[in-house]
C-alpha positions as CSV (number, residue, x, y, z in Angstrom):
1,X,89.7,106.8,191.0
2,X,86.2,106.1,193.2
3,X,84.9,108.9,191.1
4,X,86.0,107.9,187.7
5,X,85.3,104.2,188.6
6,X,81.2,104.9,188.9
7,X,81.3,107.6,185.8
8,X,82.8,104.6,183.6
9,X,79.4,102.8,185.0
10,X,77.1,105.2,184.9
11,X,77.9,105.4,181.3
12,X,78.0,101.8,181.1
13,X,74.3,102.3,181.8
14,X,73.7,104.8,179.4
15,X,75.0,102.8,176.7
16,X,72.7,100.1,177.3
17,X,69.4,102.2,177.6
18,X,70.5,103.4,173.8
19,X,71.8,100.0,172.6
20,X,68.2,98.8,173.7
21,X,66.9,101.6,171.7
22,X,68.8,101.0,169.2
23,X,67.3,97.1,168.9
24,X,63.9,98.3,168.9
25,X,64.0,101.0,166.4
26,X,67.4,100.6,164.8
27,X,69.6,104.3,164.4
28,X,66.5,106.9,165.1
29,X,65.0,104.8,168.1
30,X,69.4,104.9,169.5
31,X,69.1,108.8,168.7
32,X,65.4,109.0,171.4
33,X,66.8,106.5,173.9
34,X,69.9,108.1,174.1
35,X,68.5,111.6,174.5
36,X,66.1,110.5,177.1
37,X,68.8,108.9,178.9
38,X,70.5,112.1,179.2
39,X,67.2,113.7,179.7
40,X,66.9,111.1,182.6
41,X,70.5,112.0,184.2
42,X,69.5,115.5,184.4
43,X,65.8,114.4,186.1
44,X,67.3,112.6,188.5
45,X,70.2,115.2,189.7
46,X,67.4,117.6,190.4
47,X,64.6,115.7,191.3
48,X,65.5,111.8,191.9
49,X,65.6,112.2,195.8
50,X,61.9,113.5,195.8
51,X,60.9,111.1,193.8
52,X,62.1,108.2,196.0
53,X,61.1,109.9,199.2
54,X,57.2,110.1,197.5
55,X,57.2,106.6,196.2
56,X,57.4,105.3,199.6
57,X,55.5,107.8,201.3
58,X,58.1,109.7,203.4
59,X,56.6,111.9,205.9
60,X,59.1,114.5,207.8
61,X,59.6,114.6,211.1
62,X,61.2,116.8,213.8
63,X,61.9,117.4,217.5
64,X,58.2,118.3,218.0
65,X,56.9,114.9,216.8
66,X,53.9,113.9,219.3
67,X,55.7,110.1,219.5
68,X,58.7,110.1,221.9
69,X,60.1,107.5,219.7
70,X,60.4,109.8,217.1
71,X,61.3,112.9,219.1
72,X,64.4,110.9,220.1
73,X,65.2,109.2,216.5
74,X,65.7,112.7,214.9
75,X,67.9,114.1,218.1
76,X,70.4,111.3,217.5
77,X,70.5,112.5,213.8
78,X,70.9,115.7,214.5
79,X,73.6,115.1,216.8
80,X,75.3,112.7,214.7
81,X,75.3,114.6,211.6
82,X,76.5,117.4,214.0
83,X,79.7,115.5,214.8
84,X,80.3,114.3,210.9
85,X,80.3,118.2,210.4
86,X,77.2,117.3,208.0
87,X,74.6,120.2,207.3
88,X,71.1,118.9,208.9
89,X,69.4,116.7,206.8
90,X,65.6,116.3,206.0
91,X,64.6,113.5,208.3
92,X,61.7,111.6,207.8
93,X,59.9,108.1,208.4
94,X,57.9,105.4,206.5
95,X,55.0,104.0,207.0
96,X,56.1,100.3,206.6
97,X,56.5,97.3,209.1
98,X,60.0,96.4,207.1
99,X,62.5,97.7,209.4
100,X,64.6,99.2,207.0
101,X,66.5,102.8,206.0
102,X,67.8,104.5,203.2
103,X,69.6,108.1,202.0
104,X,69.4,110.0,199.4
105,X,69.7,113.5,198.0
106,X,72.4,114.9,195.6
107,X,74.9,116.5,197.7
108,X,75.1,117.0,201.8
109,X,73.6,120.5,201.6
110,X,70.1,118.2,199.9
111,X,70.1,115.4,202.0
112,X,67.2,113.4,203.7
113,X,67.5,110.3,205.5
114,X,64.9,107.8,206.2
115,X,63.8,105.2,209.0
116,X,60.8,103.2,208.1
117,X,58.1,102.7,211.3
118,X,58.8,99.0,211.6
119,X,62.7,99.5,212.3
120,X,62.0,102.3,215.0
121,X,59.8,99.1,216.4
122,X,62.0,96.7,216.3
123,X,65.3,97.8,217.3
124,X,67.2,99.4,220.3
125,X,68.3,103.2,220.4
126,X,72.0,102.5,219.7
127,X,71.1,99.7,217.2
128,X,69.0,102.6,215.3
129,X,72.4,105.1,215.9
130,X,73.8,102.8,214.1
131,X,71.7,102.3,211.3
132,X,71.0,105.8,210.7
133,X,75.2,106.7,211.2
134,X,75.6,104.3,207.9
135,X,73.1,106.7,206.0
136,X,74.8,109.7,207.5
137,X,78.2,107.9,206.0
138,X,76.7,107.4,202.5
139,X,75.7,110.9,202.7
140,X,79.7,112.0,203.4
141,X,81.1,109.8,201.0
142,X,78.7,111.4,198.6
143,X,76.9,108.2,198.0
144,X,73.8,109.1,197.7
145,X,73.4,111.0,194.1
146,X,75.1,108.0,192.6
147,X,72.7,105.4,194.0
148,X,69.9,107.2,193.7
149,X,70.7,107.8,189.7
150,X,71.8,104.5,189.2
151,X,68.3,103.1,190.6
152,X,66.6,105.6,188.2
153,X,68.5,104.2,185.4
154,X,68.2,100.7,185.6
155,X,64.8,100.7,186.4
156,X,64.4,102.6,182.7
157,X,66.6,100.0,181.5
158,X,63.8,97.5,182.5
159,X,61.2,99.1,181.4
160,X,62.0,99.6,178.3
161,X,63.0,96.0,177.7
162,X,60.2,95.5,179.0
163,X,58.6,97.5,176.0
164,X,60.3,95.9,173.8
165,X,59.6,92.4,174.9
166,X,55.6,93.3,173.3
167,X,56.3,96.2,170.6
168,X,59.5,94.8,169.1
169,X,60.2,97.6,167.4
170,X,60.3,98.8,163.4
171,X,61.7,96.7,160.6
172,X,63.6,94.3,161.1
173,X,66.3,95.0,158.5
174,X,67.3,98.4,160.6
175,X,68.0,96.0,163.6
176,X,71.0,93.4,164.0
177,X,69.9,90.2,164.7
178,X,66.0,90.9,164.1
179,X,63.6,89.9,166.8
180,X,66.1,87.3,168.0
181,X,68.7,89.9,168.6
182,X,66.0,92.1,170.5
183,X,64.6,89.3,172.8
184,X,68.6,88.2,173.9
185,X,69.3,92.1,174.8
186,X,65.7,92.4,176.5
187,X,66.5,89.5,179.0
188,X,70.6,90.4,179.2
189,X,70.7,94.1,179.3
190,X,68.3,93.8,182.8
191,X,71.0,91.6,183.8
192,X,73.8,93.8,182.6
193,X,72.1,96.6,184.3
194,X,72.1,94.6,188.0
195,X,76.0,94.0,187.6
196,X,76.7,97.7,187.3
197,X,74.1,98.1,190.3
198,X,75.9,95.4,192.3
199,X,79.4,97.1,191.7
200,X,78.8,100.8,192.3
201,X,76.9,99.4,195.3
202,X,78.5,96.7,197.2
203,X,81.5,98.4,197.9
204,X,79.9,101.5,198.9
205,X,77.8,99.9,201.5
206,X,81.0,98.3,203.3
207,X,82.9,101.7,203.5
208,X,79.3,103.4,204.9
209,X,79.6,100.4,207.2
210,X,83.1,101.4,208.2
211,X,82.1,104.8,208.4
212,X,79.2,105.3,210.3
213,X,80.6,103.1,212.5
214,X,83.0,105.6,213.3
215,X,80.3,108.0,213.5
216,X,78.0,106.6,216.3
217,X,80.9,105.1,217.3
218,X,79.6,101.7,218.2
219,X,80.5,99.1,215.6
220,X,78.7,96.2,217.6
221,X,75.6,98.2,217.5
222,X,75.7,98.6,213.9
223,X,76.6,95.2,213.3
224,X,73.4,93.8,215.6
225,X,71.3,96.2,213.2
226,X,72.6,94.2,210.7
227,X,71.5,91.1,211.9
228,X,67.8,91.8,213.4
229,X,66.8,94.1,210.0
230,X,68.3,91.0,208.2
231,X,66.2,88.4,209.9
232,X,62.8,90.7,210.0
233,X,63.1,91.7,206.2
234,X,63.5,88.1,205.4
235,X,59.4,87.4,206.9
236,X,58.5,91.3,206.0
237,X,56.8,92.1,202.0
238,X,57.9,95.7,201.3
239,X,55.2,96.5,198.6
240,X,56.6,99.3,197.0
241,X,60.3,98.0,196.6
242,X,59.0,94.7,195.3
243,X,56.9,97.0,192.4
244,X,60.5,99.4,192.3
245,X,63.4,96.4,192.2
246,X,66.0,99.3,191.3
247,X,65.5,101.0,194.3
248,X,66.2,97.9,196.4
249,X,69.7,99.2,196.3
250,X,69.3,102.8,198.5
251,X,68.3,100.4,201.4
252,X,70.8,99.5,204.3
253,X,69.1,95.9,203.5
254,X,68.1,94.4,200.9
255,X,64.4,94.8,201.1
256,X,63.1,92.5,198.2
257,X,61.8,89.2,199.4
258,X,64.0,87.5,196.5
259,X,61.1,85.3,194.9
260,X,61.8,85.3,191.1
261,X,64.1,87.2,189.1
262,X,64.3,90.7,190.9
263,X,66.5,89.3,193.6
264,X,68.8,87.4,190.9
265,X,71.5,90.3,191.8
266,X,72.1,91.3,194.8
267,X,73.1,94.6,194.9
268,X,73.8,93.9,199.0
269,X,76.8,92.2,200.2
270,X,75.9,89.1,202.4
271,X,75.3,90.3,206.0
272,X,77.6,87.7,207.3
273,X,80.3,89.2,205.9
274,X,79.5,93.0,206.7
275,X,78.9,91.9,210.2
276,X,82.0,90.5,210.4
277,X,84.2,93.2,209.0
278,X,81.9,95.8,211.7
279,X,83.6,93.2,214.4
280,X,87.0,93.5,213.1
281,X,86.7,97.2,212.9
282,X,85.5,97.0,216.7
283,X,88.6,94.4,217.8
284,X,91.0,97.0,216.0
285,X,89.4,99.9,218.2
286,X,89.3,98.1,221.2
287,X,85.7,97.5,221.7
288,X,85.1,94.6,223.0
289,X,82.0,92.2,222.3
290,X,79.1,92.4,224.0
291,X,76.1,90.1,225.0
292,X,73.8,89.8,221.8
293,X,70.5,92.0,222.3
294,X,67.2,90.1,223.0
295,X,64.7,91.2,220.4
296,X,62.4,93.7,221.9
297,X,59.4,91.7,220.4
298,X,58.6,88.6,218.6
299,X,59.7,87.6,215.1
300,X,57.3,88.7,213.2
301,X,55.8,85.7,210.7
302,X,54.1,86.7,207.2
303,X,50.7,86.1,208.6
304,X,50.9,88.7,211.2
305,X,51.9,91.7,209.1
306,X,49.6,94.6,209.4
307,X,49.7,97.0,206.6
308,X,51.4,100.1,206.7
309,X,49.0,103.0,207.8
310,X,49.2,106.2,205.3
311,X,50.0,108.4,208.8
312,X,52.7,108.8,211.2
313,X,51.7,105.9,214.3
314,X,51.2,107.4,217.5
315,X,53.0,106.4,220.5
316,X,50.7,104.0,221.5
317,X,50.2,102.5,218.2
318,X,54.2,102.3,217.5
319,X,54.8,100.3,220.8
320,X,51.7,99.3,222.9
321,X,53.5,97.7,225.8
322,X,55.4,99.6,228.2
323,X,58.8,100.8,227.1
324,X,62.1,99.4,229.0
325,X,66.0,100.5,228.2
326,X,67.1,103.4,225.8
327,X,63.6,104.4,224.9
328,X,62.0,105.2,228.5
């Protein structure tokens, strides 16, 4: 039923890139849009993940990595993925000061998961378990071809109302509604496009929740994840999600900064209530709560962001002070 639910969406999708086609240039432009929606679908099946993993600079990393930080980051995957009888993903890192993390890749055999440099900074080892044990979920449940071509396909679906927001299209006889029907299906198809995002989504993030708690097996670790990525990403600008909105959606949070119109759907539920269901999940397993973790450094305010370096930090450079707890 999960599988038929997000094949009813993904054509949902489809639908709208060729009904937008269809407003801008009536039966022939339906006939292109449709064809490069299908064009699309078979684009991103082969090559979606490496596209993402590209746009935002992913750099793979291994055991050999010169930054202990790092060394111990991909041991935990390994092991974890190890114990979800997972293949070995491609693990990598991303040069951004948003702590943050995302999967992708179209099946588990083509998976790569990714930690960006700021959330290796900012969190504690089982907090990062955690977060990476979610993407190691999404890649189980088979998640992670899904989001990836939904991303890919709303984003289109933007662009070209986008395009036809300024080009219009041919006459206006071959198109219902004229110009007036164009400009109401540029501003709702967007729109439509986020509510299929939001629903293939938000209910995948609280079973990867679920999961990859079970995973690290630590649901109060995930859930203080939760809560620190929350509260950095909230004072953090990730660049290249704000430029790619559709992608927002392959993150564990929701990395836009939510100033204008690309935040209008969230395709996140609220942390509040994911938290809460990870402590629900703990109480049922006996786990009980624990002190909450003092940040390891101070909120970090707009004004202090440094931008993201185009290589891999060093040790030093990652954490400067002397290291205490999980880390060394």
């Amino acid at each position: 039923m999960n599988h038929l639910k997000t094949f009813i969406l993904l054509a949902v999708l489809t639908a709208l890139f060729g009904g937008l086609g269809y407003m801008i240039g009536g039966a022939t432009g339906m006939l292109i849009a449709l064809v490069l929606a299908g064009g699309m679908n078979l684009i991103s099946y082969w090559n979606a993940d490496k596209i993402v993993l590209k746009m935002y600079r992913a750099q793979p990393v291994d055991e050999q990595h010169p930054n202990a930080v790092v060394r111990t980051y991909v041991a935990d995957v390994v092991q974890m993925a190890r114990d979800a009888g997972l293949p070995r993903p491609m693990i990598a890192i991303i040069p951004n000061d948003q702590p943050n993390a995302f999967a992708t890749g179209r099946n588990p055999a083509n998976a790569a998961v990714c930690a960006t440099t700021g959330l290796l900074d900012r969190l504690t080892r089982d907090e990062i378990r955690g977060v990476m044990a979610h993407e190691l979920a999404h890649v189980k449940n088979r998640d992670t071809l899904t989001m990836t071509v939904t991303a890919t396909l709303a984003g289109a679906i933007a662009a070209l109302a986008n395009f036809a927001l300024f080009f219009g299209g041919g006459d206006d006889r071959e198109r219902p509604g004229g110009i007036i029907g164009t400009l109401a299906l540029m501003i709702l198809a967007p729109m439509a496009a986020g509510l299929v995002q939001m629903a293939i989504s938000r209910s995948r993030e609280y079973e990867a929740d679920r999961v990859g708690a079970e995973i690290a097996g630590d649901p109060h670790a995930l859930a203080d994840a939760l809560q620190k990525i929350d509260n950095h990403a909230r004072g953090i600008v990730n660049t290249t999600a704000e430029r790619n909105p559709a992608s927002g959606q392959l993150f564990i949070i929701n990395p836009l900064a939510g100033r204008g119109a690309d935040n209008l759907f969230s395709t996140h539920p609220a942390t509040g209530n994911r938290i809460k269901a990870l402590m629900e999940l703990a109480a049922k397993v006996g786990q009980r709560p624990r002190p909450r973790p003092v940040a390891r450094v101070a909120p970090v305010e707009r004004s202090q962001v440094r931008p993201a370096t185009t290589s891999v930090p060093t040790t030093s450079q990652v954490r400067p002070q002397a290291r205490q707890g999980p880390w060394g």
